[in-house]
TORMAR-750758 format. One line per field, with one value per residue (C-alpha): chain; x, y, z; residue number from 1; residue in three letters. Coordinates in pm, whole numbers, plus 50000, padded with zeros to 5 digits. Example, Ala and Ser with C-alpha at 12.3 -4.5 7.8 and 13.67 -1.06 7.14 Angstrom:
kette = (A A)
c1 = (51230 51367)
c2 = (49550 49894)
c3 = (50780 50714)
nr = (1 2)
rest = (ALA SER)
//
This chain:
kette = (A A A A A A A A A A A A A A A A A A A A A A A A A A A A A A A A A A A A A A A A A A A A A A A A A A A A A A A A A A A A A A A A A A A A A A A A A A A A A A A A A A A A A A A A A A A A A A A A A A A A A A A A A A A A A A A A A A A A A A A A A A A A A A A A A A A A A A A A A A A A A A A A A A A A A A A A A A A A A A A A A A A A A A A A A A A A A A A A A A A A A A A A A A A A A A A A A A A A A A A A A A A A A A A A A A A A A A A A A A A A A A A A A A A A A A A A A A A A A A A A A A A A A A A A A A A A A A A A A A A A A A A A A A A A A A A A A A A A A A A A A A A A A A A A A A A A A A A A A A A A A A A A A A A A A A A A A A A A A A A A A A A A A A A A A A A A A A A A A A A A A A A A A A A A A A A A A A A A A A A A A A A A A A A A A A A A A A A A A A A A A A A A A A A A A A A A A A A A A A A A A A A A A A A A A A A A A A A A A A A A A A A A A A A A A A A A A A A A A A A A A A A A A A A A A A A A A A A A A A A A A A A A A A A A A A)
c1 = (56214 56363 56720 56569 56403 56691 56847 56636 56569 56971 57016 56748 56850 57241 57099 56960 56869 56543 56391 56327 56044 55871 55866 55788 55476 55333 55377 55171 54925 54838 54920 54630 54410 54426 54358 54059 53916 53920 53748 53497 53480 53368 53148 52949 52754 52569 52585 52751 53018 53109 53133 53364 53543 53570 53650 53951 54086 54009 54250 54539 54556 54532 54827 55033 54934 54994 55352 55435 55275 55452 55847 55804 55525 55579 55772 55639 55288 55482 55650 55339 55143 55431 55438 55022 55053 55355 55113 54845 55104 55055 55323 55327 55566 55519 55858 56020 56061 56406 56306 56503 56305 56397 56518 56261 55968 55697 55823 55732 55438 55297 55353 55141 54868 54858 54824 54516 54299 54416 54218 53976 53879 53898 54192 54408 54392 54512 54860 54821 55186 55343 55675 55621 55419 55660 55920 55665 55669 56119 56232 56594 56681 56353 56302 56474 56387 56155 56004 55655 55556 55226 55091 54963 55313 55598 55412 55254 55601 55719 55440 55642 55956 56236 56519 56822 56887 57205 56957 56873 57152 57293 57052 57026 57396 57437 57122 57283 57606 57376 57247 57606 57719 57412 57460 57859 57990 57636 57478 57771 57950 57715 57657 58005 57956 57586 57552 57803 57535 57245 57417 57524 57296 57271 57645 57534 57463 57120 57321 57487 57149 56979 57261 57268 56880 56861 57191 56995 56723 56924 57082 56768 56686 57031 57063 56673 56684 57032 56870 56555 56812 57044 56691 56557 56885 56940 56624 56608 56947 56772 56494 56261 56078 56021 55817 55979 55953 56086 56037 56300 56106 56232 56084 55781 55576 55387 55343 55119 55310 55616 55462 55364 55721 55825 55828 55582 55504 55437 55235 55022 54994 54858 54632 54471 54449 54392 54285 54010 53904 53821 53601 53861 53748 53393 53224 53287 53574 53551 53602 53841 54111 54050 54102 54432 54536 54479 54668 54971 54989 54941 55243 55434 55388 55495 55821 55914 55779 55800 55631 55894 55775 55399 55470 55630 55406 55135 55294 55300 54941 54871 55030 54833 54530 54605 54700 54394 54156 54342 54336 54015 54177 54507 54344 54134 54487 54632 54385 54339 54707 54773 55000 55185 55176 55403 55682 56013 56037 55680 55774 56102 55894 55658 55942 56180 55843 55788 56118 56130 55822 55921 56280 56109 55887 56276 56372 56113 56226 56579 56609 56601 56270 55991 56167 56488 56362 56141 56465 56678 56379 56427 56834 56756 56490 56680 57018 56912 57048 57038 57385 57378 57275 57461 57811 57753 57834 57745 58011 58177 58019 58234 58591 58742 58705 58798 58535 58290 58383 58328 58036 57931 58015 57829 57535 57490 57583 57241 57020 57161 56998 56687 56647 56722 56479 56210 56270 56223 56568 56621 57015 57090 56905 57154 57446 57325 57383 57681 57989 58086 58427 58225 57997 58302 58420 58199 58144 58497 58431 58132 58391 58611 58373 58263 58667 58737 58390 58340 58637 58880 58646 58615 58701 58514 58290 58005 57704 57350 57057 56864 56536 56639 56508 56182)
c2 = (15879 16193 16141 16048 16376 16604 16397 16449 16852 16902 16690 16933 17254 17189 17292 17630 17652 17916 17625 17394 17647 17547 17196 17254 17484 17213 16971 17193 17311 16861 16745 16986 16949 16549 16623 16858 16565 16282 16532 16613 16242 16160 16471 16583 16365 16378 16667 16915 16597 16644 17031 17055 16786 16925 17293 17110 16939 17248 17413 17165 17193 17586 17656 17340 17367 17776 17735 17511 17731 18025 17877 17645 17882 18197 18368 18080 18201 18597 18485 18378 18682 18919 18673 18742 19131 19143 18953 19228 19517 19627 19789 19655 19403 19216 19203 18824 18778 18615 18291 17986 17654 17447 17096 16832 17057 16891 16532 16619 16891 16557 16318 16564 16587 16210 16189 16477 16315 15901 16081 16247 15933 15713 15490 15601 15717 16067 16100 16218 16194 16564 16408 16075 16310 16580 16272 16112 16457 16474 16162 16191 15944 15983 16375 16547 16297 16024 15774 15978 15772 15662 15689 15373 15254 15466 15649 15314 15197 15481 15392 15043 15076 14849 14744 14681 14398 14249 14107 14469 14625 14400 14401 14794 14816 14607 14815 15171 15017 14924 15296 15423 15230 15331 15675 15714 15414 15524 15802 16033 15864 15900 16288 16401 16217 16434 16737 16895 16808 16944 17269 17352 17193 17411 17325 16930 16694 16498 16212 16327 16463 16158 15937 16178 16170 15766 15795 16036 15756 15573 15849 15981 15651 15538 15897 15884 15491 15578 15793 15563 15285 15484 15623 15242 15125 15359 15360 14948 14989 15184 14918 15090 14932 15207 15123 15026 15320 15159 14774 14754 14978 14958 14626 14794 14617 14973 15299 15250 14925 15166 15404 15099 15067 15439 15624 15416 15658 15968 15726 15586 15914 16068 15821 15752 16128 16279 16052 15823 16184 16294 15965 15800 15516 15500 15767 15674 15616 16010 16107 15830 15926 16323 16205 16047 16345 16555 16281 16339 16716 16782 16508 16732 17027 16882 16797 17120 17513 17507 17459 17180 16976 16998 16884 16606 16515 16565 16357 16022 16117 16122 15798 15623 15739 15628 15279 15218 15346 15147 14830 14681 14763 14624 14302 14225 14273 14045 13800 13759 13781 13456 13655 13467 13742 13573 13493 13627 13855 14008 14113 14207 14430 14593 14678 14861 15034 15141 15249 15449 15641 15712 15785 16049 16243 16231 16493 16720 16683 16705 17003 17350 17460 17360 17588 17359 17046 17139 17220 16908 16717 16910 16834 16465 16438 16633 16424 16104 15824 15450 15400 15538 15188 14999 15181 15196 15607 15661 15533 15884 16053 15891 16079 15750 15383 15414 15684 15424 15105 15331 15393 15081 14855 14952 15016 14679 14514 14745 14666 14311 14347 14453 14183 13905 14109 14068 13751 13722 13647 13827 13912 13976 13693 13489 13721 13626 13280 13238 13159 13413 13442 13466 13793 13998 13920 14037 14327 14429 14414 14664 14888 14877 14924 15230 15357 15253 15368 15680 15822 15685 15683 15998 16220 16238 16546 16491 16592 16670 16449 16527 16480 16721 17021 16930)
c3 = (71783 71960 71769 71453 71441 71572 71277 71006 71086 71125 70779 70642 70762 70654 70333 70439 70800 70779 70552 70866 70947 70595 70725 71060 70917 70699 70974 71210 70982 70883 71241 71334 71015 71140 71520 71390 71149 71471 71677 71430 71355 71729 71795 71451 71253 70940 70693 70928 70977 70617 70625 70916 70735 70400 70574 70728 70433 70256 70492 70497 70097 70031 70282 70171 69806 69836 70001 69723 69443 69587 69615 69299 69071 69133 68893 68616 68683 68682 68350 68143 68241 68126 67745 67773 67846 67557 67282 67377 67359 67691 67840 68188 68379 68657 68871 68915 69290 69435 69554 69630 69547 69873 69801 69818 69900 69665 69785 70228 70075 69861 70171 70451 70207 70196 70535 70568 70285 70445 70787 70593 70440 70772 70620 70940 71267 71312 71471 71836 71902 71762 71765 71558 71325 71239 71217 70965 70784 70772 70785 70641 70422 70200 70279 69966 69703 69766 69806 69898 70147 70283 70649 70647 70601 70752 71014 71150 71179 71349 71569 71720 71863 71562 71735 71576 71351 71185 70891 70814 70858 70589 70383 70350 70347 70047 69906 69986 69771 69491 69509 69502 69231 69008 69057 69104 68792 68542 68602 68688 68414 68147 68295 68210 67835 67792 67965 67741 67433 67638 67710 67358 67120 66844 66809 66790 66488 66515 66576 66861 66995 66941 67137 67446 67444 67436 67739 67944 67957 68192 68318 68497 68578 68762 68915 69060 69154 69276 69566 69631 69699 69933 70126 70130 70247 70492 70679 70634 70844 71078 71112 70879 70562 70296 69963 69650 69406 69104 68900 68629 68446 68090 68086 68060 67717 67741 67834 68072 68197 68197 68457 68666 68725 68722 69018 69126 69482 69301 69026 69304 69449 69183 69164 69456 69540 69218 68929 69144 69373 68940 68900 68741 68489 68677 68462 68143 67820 67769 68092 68197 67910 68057 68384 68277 68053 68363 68632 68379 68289 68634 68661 68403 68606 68969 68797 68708 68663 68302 67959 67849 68140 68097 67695 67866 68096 67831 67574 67842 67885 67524 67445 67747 67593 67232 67374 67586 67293 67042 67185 67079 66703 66809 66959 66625 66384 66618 66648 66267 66159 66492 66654 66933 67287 67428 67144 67301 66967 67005 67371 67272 67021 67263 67485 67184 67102 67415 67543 67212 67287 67635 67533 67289 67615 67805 67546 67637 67989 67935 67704 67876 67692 67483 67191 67239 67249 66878 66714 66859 66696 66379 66374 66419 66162 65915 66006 66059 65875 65920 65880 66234 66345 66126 66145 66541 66500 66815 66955 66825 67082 67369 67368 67391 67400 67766 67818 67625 67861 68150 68089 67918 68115 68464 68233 68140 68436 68600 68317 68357 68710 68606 68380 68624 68884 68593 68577 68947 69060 69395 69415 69692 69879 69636 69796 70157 70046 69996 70249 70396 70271 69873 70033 70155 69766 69639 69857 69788 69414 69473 69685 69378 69148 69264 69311 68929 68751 68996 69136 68858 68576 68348 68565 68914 68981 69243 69062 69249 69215 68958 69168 69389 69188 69252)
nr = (1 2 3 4 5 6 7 8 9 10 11 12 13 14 15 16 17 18 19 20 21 22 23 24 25 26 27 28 29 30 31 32 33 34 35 36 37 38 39 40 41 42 43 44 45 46 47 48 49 50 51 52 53 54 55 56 57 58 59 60 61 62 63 64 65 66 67 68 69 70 71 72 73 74 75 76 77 78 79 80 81 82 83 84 85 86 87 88 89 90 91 92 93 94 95 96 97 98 99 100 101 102 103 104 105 106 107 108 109 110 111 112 113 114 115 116 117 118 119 120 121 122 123 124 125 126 127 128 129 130 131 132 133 134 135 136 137 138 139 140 141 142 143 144 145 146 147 148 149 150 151 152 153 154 155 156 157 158 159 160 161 162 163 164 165 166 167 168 169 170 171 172 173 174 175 176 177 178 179 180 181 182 183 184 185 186 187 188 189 190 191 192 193 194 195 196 197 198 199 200 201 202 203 204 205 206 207 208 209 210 211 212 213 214 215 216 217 218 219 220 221 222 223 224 225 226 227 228 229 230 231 232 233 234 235 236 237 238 239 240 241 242 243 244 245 246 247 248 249 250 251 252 253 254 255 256 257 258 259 260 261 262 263 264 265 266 267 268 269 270 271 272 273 274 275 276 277 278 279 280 281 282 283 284 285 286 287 288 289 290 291 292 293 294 295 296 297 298 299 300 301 302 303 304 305 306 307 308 309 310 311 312 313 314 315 316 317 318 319 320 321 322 323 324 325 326 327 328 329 330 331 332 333 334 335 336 337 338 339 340 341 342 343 344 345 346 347 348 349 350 351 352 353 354 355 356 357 358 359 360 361 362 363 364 365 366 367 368 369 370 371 372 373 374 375 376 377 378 379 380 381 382 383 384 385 386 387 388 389 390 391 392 393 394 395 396 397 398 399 400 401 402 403 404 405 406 407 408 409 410 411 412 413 414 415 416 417 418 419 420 421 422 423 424 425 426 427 428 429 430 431 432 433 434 435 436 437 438 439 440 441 442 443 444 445 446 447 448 449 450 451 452 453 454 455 456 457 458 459 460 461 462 463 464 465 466 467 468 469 470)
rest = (UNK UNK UNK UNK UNK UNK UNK UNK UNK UNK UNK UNK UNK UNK UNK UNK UNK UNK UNK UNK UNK UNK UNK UNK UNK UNK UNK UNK UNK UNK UNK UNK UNK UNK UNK UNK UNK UNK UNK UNK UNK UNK UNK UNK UNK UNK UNK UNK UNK UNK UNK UNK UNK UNK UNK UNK UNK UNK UNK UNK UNK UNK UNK UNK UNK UNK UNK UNK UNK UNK UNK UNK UNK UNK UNK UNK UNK UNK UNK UNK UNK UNK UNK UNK UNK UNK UNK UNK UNK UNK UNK UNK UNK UNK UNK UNK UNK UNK UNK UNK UNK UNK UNK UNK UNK UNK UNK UNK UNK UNK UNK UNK UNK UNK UNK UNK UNK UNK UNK UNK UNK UNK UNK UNK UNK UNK UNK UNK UNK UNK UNK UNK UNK UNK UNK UNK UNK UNK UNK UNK UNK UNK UNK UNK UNK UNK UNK UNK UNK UNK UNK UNK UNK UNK UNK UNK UNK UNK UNK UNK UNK UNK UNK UNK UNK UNK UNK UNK UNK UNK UNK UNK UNK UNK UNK UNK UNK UNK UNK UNK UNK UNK UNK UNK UNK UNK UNK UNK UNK UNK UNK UNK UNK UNK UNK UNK UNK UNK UNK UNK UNK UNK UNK UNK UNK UNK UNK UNK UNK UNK UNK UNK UNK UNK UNK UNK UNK UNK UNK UNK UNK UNK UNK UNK UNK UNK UNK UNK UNK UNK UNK UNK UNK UNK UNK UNK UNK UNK UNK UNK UNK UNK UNK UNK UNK UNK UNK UNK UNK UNK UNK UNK UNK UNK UNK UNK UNK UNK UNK UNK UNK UNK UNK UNK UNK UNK UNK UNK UNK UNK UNK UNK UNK UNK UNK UNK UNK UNK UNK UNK UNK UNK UNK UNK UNK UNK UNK UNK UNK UNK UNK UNK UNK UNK UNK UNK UNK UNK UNK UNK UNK UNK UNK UNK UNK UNK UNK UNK UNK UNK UNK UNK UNK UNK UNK UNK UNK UNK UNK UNK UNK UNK UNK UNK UNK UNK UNK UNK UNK UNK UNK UNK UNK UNK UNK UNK UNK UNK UNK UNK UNK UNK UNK UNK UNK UNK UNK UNK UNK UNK UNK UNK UNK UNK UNK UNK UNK UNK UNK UNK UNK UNK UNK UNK UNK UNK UNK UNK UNK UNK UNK UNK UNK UNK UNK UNK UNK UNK UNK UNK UNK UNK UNK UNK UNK UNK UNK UNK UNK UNK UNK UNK UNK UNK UNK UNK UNK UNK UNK UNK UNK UNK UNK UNK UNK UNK UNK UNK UNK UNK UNK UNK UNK UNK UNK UNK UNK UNK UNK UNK UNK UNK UNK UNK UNK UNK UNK UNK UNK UNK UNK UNK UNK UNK UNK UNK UNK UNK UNK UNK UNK UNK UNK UNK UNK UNK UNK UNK UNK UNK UNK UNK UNK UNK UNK UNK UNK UNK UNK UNK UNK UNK UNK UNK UNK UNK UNK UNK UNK UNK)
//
């Protein structure tokens, strides 16, 4: 437990080492909001109980909540008062301040307020132990990027004493090369093919736009699942289980079945913390779809301190409203035209829909503002042809055929994956199978995979997860 947490603070503070004290504060501040919740718990009862409890809680969000509005919203709070002051011709400025966003600071903030409101609500016990707390708080492999994990998982884990284990250690080897592979052979890849079109779009035709908008789609996913499988390998080598955080997603038939696969810690987060704490669907249709708008812009604004995120966080929330309140309308049409749910082209339907709709909110997310993303909409509108699908001219946005099989290739071979994870297929246990002499093929084709598509593929440049910006 000791190493583990000289570990994780010395992984954390190779970034920038003054930022150790942010972690160490918000792991002081909830290791004594949860010590000051048991004690009320055993010695207050009744109404002044819930006070001294509420008072705590109370305390554990404003500082964690204000340390995170202060690195991450400062200057976008300082920003929209100077546009409001401009619109009402005054002529006064409010100064930006310097501030460095640390990495991962909404992921451990998010996690510590988990564990105040799991005591608060008498799911856990609090943490006596400062130690296993503060190594709950920075655990390394998930620190910077996820998953957000729960107390009743990791830290009661943390709580026994795993001892090594070949099993694991193979298992979340093999895992940690999956993670590599998505984000060295795809995500990289497909980086170097669209950040060029992101950067200079006014330059851009719609159809270019339009094919670096449908890439980044699995470009955000590869990059972000990349990470959650390195962090879930890595601490499953280590003897730790962490929580899946995505389900081949763009199997999703929905929107709403889309976030069920997405990011599914934050999702759950959100939800249990935020969306139920609001009433969620218990106080009626009205307020249930404003209790999911809500869950979602707030969603939009955790991602990022800017308008283009909000839109995009608002847009998912719109289209999980319109779906819940159309489906009494959508059930009738069905009913009376016999449509077969579960006719492989129907699904196949829902999921193009879907993944269109979603793959529409990515451009909002992508784009560097709300003003840019409106006018790549515009140049696809006014540019967009059908011949784009039939004369496969997207292709013309990959500098060569080699550039498209590099990235191609890997790409299908993950969504091939997801598909046979859908179908619940479990690959790796299939790996594990085999002779040995078949496993140490194949994990030499994973080893030269990632050499060919990511070192040798369009030109190797280590590029930052993308989830570590927020």
């Amino acid at each position: 437990m000791y190493w583990l947490l000289i570990a994780s603070y010395y992984f954390y503070m190779s970034w920038n080492v003054k930022y150790g004290l942010l972690i160490l504060l918000t792991t002081v501040v909830t290791y004594a909001c949860g010590l000051s919740l048991s004690w009320v718990g055993r010695r207050c009862a009744g109404r002044k109980r819930r006070s001294f409890k509420g008072a705590a809680v109370a305390a554990s969000l404003i500082v964690n909540l204000g340390l995170l509005f202060y690195f991450k919203y400062t200057n976008f709070a300082i920003d929209n008062i100077n546009a409001v002051f401009q619109k009402a011709g005054i002529a006064v400025r409010c100064p930006d301040f310097d501030i460095v966003l640390p990495v991962g600071i909404s992921f451990f903030i998010f996690q510590a307020i988990g564990y105040t409101i799991d005591v608060y609500r008498d799911e856990i016990q609090a943490e006596k132990n400062p130690f296993r707390y503060a190594l709950f708080v920075s655990f390394f492999p998930q620190l910077v990027a996820g998953p957000i994990e729960r107390s009743k998982n990791l830290l009661a884990q943390l709580r026994g004493n795993p001892e090594f284990d070949v099993d694991d250690a193979k298992d979340g080897l093999l895992t940690m090369a999956y993670g590599l592979f998505m984000k060295i052979a795809v995500a990289d890849n497909i980086a170097a093919v669209i950040d060029p079109v992101f950067k200079a779009p006014d330059s851009q035709s719609g159809l270019m736009l339009l094919t670096a908008t449908v890439l980044f789609a699995f470009q955000i996913y590869c990059d972000f699942n990349g990470y959650t499988q390195i962090a879930i390998g890595s601490a499953r080598v280590l003897g730790f289980k962490l929580n899946q955080n995505f389900d081949a997603p763009y199997m999703g038939r929905s929107v709403k079945d889309f976030w069920r696969r997405w990011h599914i810690s934050l999702t759950s987060w959100f939800r249990d913390y935020v969306y139920v704490p609001l009433g969620g669907s218990r106080k009626g249709k009205v307020r249930k779809q404003m209790n999911t708008m809500i869950v979602f812009l707030c969603s939009g604004l955790w991602h990022g301190a800017a308008w283009h995120y909000v839109a995009w966080g608002g847009l998912n929330g719109l289209f999980s409203v319109l779906e819940d309140v159309s489906r009494p309308v959508r059930d009738k049409i069905e009913r009376k035209l016999s449509v077969d749910r579960g006719a492989f082209m129907y699904r196949a339907l829902q999921r193009i829909v879907t993944f269109v709709l979603i793959d529409f909110t990515w451009l909002f997310f992508r784009a560097a503002s709300f003003r840019t993303a409106l006018q790549m909409l515009k140049r696809i509108k006014n540019d967009f042809r059908l011949a784009w699908f039939i004369d496969f001219g997207f292709v013309g946005a990959f500098s060569s055929s080699y550039v498209l099989m590099t990235v191609m290739v890997p790409l299908l071979i993950i969504m091939a994956i997801d598909i046979l994870k859908y179908c619940g297929k479990d690959i790796k246990a299939a790996i594990f199978r085999q002779q040995i002499v078949f496993r140490w093929i194949i994990y030499a084709g994973i080893m030269l995979a990632l050499l060919y598509w990511g070192l040798y593929g369009t030109g190797y440049e280590q590029t930052q997860f993308i989830y570590f910006q927020f």
